[in-house]
ZASE-29815 format. One record per atom (N, C-alpha, C): x negated, y, z. Coordinates in steps of 0.001 Angstrom, whole numbers, padded with zeros to 6 digits, always signed. Example, Ala and Ser with C-alpha at 12.3 -4.5 7.8 and 13.67 -1.06 7.14 Angstrom:
// ZASE-29815
-013190-005690+007800;-012300-004500+007800;-013200-003300+007800;-012850-002250+007080;-013670-001060+007140;-012900+000030+007870;
***
This chain:
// ZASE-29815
-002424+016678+014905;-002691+016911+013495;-003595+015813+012957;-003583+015368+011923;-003700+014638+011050;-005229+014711+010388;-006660+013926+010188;-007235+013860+009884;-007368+012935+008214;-006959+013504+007032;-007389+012565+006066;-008222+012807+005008;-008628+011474+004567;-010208+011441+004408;-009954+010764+002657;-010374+011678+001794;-010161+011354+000162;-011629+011256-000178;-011421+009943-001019;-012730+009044-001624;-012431+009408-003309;-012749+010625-003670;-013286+010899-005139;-014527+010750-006051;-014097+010998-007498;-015460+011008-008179;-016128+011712-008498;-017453+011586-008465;-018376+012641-008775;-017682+014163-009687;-018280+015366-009943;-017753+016371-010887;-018878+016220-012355;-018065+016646-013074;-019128+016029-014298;-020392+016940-013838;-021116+015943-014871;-022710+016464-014954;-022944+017692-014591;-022217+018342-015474;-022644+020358-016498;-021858+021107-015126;-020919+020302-014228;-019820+021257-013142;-018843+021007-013278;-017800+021749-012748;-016317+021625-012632;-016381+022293-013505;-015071+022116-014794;-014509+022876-015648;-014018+023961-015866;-014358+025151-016394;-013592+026552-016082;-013042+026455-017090;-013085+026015-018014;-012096+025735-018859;-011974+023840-020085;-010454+023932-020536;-010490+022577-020977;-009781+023030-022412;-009757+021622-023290;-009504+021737-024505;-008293+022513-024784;-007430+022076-024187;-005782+022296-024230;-005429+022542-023366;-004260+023900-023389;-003771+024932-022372;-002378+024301-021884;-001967+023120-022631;-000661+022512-021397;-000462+020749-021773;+000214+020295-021071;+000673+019058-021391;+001797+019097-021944;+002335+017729-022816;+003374+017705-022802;+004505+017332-021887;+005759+017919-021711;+006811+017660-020620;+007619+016012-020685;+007098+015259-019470;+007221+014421-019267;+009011+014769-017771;+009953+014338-018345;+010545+013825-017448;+011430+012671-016348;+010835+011213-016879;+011169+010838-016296;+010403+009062-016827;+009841+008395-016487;+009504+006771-016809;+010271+006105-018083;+009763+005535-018684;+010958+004939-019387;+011273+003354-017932;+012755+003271-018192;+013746+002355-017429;+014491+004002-016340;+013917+004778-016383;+014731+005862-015245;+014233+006764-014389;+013279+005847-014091;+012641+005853-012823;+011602+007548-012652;+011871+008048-011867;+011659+010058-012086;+009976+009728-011778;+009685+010995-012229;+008053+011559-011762;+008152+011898-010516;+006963+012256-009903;+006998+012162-008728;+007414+013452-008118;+008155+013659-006915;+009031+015297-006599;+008518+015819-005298;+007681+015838-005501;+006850+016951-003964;+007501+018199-003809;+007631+018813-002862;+008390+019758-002898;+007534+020998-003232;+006378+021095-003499;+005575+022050-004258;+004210+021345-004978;+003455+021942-005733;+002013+021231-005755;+001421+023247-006100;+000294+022851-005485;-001026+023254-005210;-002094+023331-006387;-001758+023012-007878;-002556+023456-009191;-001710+023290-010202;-002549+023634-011214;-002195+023718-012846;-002552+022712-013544;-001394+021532-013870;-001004+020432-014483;-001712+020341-015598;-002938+019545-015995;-003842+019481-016979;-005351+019749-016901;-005553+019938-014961;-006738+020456-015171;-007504+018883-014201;-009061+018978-014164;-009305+017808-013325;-009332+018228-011919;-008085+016968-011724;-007928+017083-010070;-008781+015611-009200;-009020+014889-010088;-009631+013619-009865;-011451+013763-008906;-011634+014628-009342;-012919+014798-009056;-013128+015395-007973;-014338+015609-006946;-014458+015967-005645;-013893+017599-005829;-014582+018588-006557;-014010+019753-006719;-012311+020075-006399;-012019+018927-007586;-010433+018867-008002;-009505+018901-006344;-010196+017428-006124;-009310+017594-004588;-008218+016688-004318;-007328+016509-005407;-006040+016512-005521;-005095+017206-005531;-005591+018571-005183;-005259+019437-005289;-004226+019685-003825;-005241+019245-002620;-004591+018887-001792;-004887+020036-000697;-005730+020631-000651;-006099+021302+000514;-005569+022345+000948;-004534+022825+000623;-004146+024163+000712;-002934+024037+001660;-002135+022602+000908;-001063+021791+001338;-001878+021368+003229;-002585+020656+002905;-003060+020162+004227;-003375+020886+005013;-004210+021673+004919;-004505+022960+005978;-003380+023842+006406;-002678+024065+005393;-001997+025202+005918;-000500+024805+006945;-000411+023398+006678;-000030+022719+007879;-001043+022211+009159;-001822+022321+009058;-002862+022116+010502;-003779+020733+010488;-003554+020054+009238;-004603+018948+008956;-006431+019359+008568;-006731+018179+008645;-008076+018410+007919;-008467+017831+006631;-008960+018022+005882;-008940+017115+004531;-010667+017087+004227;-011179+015838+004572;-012659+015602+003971;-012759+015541+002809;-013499+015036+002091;-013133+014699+000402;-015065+014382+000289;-014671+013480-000445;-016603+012946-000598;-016275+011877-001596;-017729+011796-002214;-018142+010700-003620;-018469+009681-002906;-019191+010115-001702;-020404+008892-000982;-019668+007859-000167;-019129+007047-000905;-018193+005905-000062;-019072+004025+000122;-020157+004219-000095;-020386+002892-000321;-021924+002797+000681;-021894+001653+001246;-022781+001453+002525;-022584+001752+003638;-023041+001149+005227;-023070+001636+006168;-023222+003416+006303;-024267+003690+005660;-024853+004953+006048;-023771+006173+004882;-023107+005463+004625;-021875+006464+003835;-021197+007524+004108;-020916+008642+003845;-019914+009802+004366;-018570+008695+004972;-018215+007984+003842;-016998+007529+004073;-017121+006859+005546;-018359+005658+005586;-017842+005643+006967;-017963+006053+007931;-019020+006757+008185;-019050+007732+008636;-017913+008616+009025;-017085+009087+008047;-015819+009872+008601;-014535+009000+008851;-014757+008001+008698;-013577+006468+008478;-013099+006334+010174;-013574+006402+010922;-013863+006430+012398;-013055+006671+013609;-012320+007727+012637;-011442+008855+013150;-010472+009497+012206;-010377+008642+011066;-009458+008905+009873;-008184+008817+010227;-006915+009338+009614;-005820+009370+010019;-005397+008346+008620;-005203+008938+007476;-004870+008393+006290;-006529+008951+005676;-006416+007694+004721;-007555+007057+003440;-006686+007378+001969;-007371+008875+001108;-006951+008756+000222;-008395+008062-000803;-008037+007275-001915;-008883+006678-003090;-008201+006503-004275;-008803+006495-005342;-008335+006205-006562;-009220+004643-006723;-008266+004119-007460;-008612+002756-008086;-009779+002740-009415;-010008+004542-009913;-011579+004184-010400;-013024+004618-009787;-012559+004942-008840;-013968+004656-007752;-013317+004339-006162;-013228+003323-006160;-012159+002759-004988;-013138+002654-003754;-012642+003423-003053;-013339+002880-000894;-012647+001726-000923;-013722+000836-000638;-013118-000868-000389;-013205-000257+001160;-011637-000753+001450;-010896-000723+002899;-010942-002244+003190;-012205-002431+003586;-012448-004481+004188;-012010-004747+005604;-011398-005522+005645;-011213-005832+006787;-012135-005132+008513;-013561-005268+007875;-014476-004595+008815;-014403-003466+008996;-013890-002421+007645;-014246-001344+007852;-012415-000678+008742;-011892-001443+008242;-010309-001615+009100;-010306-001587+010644;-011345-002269+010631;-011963-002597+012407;-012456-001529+012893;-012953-000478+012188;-013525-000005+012632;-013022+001572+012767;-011406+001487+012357;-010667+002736+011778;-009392+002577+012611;-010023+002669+014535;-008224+002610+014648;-006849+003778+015057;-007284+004824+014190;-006384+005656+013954;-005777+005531+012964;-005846+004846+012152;-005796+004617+010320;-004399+003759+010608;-003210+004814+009932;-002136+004478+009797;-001503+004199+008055;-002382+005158+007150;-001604+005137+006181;-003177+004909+004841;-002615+004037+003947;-004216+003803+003111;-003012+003985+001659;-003469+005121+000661;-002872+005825-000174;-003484+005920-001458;-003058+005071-002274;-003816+004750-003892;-003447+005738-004560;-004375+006695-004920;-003862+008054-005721;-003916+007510-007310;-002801+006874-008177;-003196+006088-008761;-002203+004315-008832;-002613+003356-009365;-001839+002335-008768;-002624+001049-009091;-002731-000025-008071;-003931-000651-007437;-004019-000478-006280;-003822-001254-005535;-004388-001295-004028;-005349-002448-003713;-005952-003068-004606;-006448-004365-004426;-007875-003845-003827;-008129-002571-003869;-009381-002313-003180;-008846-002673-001066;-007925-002589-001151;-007791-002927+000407;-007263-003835+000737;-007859-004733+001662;-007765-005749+002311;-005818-005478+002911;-005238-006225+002282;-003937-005928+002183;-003772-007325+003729;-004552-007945+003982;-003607-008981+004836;-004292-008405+006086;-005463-007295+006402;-005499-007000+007631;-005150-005659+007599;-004464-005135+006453;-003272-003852+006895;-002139-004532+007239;-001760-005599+006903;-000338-006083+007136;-000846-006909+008643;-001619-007447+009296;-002382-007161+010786;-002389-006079+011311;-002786-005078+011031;-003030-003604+011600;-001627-002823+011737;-000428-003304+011095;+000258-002292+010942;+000245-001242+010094;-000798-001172+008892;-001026+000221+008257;-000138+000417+006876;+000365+001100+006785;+001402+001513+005578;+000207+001930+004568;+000347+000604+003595;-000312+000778+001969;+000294+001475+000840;+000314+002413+000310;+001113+003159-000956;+000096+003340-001876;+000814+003252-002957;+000378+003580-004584;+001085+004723-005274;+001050+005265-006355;+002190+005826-007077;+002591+005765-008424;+002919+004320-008079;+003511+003237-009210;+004387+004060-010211;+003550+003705-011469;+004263+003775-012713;+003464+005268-013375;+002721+005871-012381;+002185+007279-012845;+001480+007216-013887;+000778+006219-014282;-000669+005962-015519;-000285+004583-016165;+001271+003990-016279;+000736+003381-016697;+000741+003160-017991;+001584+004162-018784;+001320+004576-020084;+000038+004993-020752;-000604+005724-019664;-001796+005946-019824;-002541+004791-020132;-002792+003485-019565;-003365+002394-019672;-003045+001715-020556;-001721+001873-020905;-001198+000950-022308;-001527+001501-023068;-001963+002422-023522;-002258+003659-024454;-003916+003293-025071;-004640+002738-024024;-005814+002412-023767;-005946+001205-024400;-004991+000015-023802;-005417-000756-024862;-005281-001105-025667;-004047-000515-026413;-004163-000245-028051;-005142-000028-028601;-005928+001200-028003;-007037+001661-027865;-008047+000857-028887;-008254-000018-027194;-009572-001411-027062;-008655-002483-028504;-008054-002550-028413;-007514-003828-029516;-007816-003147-030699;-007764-002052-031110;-008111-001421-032254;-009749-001453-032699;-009986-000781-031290;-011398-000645-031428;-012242-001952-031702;-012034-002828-031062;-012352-004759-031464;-012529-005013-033063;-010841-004899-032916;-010686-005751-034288;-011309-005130-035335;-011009-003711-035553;-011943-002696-036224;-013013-002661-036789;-013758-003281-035606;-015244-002782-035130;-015406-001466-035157;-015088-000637-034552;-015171+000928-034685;-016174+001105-034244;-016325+000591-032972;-017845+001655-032174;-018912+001189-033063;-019750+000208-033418;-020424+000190-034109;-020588+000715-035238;-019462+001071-035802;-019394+001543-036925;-019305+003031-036597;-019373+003791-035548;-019170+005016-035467;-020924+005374-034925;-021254+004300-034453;-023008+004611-034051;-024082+004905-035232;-023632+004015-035954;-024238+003951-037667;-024001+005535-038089;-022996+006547-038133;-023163+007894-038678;-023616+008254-037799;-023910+008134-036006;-024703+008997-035598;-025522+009021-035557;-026507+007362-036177;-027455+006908-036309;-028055+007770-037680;-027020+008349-038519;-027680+008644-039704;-027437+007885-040614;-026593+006616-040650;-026855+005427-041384;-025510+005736-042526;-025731+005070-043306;-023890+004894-044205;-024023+003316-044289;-024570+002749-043619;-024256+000891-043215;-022739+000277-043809;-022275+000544-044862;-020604+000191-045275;-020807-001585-044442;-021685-002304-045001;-021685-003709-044978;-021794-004020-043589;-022784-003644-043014;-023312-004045-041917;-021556-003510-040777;-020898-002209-041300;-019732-002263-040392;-018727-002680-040457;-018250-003519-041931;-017341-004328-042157;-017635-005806-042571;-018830-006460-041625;-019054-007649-041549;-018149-008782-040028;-017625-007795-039598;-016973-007946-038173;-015731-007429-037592;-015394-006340-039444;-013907-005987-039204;-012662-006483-040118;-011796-006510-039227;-010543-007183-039369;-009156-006569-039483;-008292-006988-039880;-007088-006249-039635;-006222-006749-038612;-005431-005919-037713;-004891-006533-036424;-003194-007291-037758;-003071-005903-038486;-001699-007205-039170;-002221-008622-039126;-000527-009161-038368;-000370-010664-038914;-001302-011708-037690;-001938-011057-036805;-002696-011346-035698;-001374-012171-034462;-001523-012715-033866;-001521-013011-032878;-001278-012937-031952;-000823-011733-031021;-001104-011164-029631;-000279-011404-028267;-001242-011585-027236;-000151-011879-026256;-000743-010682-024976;-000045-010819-023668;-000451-009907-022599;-000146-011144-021453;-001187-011392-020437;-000736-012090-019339;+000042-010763-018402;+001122-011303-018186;+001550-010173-017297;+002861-009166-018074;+003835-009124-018101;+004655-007884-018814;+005271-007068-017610;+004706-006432-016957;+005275-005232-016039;+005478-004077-016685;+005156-003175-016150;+005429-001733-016432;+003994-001596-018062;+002715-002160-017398;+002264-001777-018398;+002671-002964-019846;+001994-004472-019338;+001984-004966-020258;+003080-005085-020976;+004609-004388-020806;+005506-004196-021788;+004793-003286-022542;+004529-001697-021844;+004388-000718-022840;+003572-001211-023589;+002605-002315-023688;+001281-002609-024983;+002239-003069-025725;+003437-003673-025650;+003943-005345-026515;+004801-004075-026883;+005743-003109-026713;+006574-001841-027349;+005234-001238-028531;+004016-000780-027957;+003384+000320-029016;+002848-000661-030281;+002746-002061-029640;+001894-002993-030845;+002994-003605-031860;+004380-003724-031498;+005355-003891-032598;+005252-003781-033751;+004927-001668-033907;+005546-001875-034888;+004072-001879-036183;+002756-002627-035215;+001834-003194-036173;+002162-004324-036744;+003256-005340-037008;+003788-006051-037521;+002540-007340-037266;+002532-007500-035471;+001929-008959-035270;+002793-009447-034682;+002539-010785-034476;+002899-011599-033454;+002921-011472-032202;+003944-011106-031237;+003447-010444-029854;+004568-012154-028878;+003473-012144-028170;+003568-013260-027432;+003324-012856-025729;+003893-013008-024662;+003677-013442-023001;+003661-014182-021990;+003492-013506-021026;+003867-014581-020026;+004048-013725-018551;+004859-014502-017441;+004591-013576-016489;+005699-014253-015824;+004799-014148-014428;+006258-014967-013175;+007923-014441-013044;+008097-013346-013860;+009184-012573-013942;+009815-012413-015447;+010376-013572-016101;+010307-013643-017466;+011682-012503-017722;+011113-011732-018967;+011604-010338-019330;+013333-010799-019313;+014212-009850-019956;+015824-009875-020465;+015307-010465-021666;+016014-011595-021896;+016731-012079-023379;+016754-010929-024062;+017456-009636-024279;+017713-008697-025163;+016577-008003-025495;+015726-007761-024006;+014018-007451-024453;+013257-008305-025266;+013581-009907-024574;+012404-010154-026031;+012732-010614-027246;+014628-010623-027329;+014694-010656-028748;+014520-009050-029741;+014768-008168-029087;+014436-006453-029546;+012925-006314-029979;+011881-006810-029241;+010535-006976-029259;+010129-008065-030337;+010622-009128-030797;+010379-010681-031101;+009484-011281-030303;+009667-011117-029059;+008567-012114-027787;+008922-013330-028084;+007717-014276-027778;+007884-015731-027353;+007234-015458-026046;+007794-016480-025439;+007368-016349-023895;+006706-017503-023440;+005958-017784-022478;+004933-018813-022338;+005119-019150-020937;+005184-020387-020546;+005192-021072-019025;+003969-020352-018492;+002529-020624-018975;+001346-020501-018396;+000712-019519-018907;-000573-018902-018789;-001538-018428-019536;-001979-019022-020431;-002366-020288-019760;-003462-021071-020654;-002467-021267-022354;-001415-021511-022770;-000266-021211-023627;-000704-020392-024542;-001507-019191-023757;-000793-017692-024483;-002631-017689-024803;-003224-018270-024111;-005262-018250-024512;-005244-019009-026357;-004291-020560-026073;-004395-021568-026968;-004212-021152-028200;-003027-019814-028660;-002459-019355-029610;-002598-018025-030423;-003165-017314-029214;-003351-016246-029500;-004418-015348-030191;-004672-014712-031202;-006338-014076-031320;-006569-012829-030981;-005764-012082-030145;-005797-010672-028938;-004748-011452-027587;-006263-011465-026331;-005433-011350-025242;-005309-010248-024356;-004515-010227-023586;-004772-008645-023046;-004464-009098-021647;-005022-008327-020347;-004825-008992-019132;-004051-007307-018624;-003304-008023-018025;-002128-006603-017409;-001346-007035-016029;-002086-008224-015212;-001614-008654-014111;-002291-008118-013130;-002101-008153-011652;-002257-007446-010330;-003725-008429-009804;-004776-008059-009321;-005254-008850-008302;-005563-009191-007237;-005412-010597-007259;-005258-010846-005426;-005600-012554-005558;-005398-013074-004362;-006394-014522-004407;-006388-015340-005692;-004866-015588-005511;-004499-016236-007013;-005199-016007-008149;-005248-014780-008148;-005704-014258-010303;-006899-014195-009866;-007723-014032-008990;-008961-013705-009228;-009923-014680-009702;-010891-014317-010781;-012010-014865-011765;-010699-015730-012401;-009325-015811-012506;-008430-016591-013482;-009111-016530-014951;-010038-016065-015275;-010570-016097-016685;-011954-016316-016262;-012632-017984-016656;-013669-018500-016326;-014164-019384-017341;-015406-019858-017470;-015956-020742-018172;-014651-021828-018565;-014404-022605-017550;-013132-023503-018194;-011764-022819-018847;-011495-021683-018448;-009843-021306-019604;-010024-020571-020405;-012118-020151-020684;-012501-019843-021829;-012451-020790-022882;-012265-022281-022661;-012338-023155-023762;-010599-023150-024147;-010028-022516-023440;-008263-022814-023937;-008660-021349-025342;-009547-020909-025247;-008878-019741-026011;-009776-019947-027605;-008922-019286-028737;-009151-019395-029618;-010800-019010-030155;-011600-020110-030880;-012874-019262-031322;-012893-018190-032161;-013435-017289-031541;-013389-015669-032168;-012220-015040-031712;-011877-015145-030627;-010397-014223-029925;-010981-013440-029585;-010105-012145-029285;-010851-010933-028692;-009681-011002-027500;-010471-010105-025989;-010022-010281-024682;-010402-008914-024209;-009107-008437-023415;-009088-007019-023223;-008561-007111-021861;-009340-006448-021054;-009038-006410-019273;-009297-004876-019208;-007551-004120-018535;-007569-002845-017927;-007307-003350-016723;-006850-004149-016391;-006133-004621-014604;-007731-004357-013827;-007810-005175-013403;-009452-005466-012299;-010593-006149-013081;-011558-006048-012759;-012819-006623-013026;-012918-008002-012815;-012245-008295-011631;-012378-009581-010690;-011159-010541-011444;-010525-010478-012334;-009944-011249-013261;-010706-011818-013733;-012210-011585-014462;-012691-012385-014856;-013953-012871-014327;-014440-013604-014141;-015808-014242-014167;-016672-013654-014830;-017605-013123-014029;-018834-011782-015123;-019457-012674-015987;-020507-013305-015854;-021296-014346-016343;-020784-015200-017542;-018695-015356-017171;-018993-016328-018002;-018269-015636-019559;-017805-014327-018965;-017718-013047-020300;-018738-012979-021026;-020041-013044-020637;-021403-012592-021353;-021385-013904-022421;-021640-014981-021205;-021719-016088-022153;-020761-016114-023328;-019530-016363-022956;-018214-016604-024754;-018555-016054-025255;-019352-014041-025001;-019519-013353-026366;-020877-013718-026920;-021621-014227-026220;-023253-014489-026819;-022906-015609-027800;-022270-017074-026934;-021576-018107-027819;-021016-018062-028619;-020299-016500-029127;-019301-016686-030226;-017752-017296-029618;-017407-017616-028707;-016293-018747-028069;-015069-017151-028305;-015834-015223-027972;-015316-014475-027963;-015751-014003-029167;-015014-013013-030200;-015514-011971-030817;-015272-010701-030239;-014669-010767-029023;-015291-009324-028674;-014614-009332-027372;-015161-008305-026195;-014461-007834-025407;-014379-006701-024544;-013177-005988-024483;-013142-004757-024080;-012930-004628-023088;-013189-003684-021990;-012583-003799-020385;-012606-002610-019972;-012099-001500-019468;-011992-000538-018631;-012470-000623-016851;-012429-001952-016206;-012901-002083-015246;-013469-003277-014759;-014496-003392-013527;-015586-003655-013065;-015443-004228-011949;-016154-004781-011626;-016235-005685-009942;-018254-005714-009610;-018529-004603-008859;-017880-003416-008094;-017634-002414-009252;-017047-000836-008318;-017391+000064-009094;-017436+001076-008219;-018573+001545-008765;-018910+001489-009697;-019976+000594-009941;-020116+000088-011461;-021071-000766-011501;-022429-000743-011612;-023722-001728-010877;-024762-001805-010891;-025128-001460-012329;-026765-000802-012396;-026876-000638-013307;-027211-001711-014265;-027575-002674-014046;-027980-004123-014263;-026920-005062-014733;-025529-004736-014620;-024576-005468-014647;-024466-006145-016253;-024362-007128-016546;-024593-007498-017761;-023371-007404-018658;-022111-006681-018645;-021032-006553-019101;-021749-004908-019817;-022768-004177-019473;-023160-003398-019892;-024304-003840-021027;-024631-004434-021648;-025860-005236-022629;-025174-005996-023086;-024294-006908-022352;-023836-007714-023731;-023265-007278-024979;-023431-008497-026379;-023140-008116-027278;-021793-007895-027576;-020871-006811-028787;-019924-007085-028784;-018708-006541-027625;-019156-006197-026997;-018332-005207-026168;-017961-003697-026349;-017098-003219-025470;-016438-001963-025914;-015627-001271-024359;-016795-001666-023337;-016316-001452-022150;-016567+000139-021708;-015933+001057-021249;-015816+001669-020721;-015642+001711-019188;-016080+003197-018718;-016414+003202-017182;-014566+003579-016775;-014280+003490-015568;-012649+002561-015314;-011491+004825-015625;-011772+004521-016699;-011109+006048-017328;-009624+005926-017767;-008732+004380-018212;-007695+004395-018815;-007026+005420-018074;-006537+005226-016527;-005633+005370-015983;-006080+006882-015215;-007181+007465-016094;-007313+009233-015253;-007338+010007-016130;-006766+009733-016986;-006607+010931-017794;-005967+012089-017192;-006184+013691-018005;-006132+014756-017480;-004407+014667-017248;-003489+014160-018183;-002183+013957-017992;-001493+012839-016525;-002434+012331-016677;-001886+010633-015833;-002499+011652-014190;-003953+012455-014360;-003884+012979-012867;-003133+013993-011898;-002050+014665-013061;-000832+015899-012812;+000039+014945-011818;+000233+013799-012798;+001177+012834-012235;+000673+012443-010786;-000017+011753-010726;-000818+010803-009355;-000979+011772-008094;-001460+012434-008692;-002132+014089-007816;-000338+013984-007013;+000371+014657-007866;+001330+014755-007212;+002840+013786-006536;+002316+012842-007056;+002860+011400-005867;+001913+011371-005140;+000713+011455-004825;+000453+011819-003357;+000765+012840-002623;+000855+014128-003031;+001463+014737-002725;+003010+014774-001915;+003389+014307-002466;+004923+013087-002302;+004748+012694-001291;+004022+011337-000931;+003655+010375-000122;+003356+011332+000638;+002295+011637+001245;+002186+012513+002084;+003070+013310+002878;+003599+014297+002233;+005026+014968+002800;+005729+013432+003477;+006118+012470+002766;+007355+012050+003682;+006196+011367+004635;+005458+011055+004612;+004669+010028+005777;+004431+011744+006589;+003734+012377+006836;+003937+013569+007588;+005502+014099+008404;+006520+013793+007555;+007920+014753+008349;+008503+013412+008479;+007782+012028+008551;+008663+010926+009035;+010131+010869+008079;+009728+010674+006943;+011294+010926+006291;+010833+008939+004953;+011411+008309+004851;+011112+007087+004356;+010194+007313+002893;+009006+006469+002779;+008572+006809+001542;+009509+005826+000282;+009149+006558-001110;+010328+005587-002003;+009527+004235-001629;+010668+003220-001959;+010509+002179-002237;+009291+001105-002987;+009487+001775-004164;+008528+001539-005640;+006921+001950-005073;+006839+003166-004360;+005590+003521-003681;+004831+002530-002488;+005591+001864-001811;+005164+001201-000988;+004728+000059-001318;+003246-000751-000594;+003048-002202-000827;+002603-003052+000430;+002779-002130+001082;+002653-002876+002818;+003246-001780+003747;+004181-002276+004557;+004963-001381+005553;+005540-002435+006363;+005340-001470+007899;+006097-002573+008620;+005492-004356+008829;+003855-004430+008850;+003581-005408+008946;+003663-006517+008132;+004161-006205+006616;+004646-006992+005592;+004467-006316+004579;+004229-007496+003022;+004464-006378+002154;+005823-006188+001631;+005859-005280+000502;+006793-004066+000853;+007206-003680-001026;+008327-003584-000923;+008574-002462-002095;+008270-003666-003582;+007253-002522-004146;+006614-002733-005044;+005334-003896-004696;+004710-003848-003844;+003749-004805-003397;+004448-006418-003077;+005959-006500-002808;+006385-007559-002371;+007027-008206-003927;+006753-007762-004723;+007126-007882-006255;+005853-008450-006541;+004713-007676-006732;+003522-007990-007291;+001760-008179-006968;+002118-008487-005377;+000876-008711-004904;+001484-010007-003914;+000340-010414-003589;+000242-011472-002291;-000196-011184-001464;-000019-012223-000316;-000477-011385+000726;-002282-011944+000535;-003306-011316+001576;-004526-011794+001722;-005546-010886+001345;-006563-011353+000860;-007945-010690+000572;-008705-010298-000506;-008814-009212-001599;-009093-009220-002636;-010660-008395-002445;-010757-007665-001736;-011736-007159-001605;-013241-007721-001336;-013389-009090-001110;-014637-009590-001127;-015547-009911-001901;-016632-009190-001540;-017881-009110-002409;-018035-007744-002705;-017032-006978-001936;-017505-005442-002332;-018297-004691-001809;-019234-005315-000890;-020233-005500-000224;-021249-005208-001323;-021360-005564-002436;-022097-005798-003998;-022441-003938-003854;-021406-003360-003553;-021160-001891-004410;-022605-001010-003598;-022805-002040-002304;-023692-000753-001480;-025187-000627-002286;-025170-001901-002793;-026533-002376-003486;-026627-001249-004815;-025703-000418-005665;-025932+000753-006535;-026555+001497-006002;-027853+001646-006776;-027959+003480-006489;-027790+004433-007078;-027017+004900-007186;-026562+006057-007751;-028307+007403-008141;-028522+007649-009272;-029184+008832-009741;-028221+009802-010448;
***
């Protein structure tokens, strides 16, 4: 029997929820391109509630036990003296979500050799050292495509919220203030703008579909250039490079995977490709950009604004200066957990599980390392190697 070990997030402040706003979701059946929700042959809760959180579970334990497994579940994943590694030791499968991710480093790989299966509840695997699972033998899964509406959803969101200036302007009434001037000294209209996405996969299409029919300019790029019929349906122009889509654009949006290649790809130097006063929106990874040299463009003005959903580490130090700088609109890494997007995820692991348990093939699309190689979906959009370094950074939080 099977020992696995789930790396969740804290439960809010006040407790677990006994109750939530809204009594159902709406019925989702199937991806847009085809591609189904995920089909476990049962799940274990009520679709809408938080399963993300240590309480929540995944809503896994009932499933696991009552087949003869064990299921740990802990917040405390970061440092030597961690639950996680602590229970890592003797782990069978590593479940984590990509917004509070167990960095699976090479060392801690070393140190896990029962560890057959490392399982992104969620989609992102860049928290694990993908070239010493593809050494180890360990089958990497995600459950691609579950959130990522959710995330495109988000940065409409952030592009709104930018150009807008909303948050500031929403602090001013809680401030007491009626500031008209002071909140439309910095707002703009997205008509007639500009916009591009590095990256058009699953998500960065859905941004370039919801931003249409704001009647901008929607511009890309991406090693996999879309159908002709997509980007004449859309009006895409398509771009060889990034640097292309920085030069032209006044909303960029980052929606690519990371791994050696992309990482810090947005730095002091391909901050000068981009337009003065562009606004720059990162849901992908933290490690896309260069921390330091984000602070700087927005202090310089080189940015008028920038939004990000995630961090390098995370969670992040409290000190981290993406939290103080001016002009931002960052949030802690929430696009992709919403109460809808965790029905979904929850239950592609669920999924995953069952077939890695009765030995029956996991899908395709789910996999990103199998068999000593990557795999599936990972052999589409990752490389092979090391993304996880410096996550060493994360032990240095202390959490109050």
């Amino acid at each position: 029997m099977a020992k696995v070990l789930c790396v969740l997030y804290d439960d809010p402040i006040d407790g677990y929820p006994k109750s939530y706003a809204r009594d159902d979701l709406p019925r989702i059946d199937q991806y847009p391109g085809g591609q189904t929700l995920p089909t476990p042959k049962a799940v274990d809760f009520q679709p809408g509630t938080l399963l993300g959180s240590v309480s929540g579970e995944l809503g896994l334990r009932k499933y696991l036990e009552a087949n003869g497994h064990t299921l740990v579940v802990t917040s405390d994943k970061d440092g030597p003296n961690s639950a996680f590694e602590r229970e890592l030791v003797d782990a069978d499968v590593v479940i984590s979500q990509p917004f509070w991710p167990a960095y699976l480093t090479a060392e801690r790989i070393a140190k896990a050799p029962k560890l057959k299966l490392a399982l992104t509840a969620g989609i992102g695997s860049d928290h694990v050292d993908l070239q010493a699972a593809i050494d180890r033998g360990i089958t990497v899964a995600e459950v691609t495509y579950c959130n990522s509406i959710s995330v495109s959803e988000h940065v409409v969101m952030m592009i709104l919220g930018l150009v807008r200036n909303y948050i500031p302007s929403y602090q001013w009434v809680v401030k007491g203030g009626w500031n008209i001037a002071d909140c439309v000294t910095r707002s703009y209209d997205v008509e007639g703008m500009h916009v591009g996405t590095v990256a058009a996969g699953r998500i960065g299409l859905a941004v370039l579909k919801r931003l249409k029919p704001f009647d901008v300019h929607l511009h890309y790029t991406d090693r996999h250039r879309l159908p002709d019929t997509v980007e004449k349906e859309l009006g895409l122009t398509w771009h060889a490079t990034p640097e292309e889509i920085y030069e032209v654009c006044d909303v960029v949006t980052l929606n690519c995977p990371l791994h050696p290649e992309t990482e810090h790809m947005i730095n002091d130097e391909t901050l000068k490709h981009f337009k003065r006063g562009a606004y720059l929106v990162n849901t992908a990874r933290g490690k896309l950009c260069d921390r330091d040299s984000i602070a700087r463009a927005l202090e310089s003005g080189q940015l008028a604004g920038y939004a990000g959903d995630v961090w390098f580490p995370q969670p992040a130090p409290a000190d981290h200066p993406w939290r103080t700088m001016p002009h931002h609109g960052m949030t802690p890494h929430i696009s992709g957990t919403s109460l809808s997007a965790q029905t979904r995820y929850a239950a592609g692991t669920r999924e995953i599980l069952e077939c890695f348990f009765e030995q029956r093939p996991i899908r395709d699309e789910y996999l990103i390392v199998d068999g000593g190689k990557l795999a599936g979906t990972g052999a589409h959009s990752y490389s092979a190697g090391n993304a996880t370094g410096g996550s060493e950074e994360a032990a240095k939080f202390k959490r109050t």
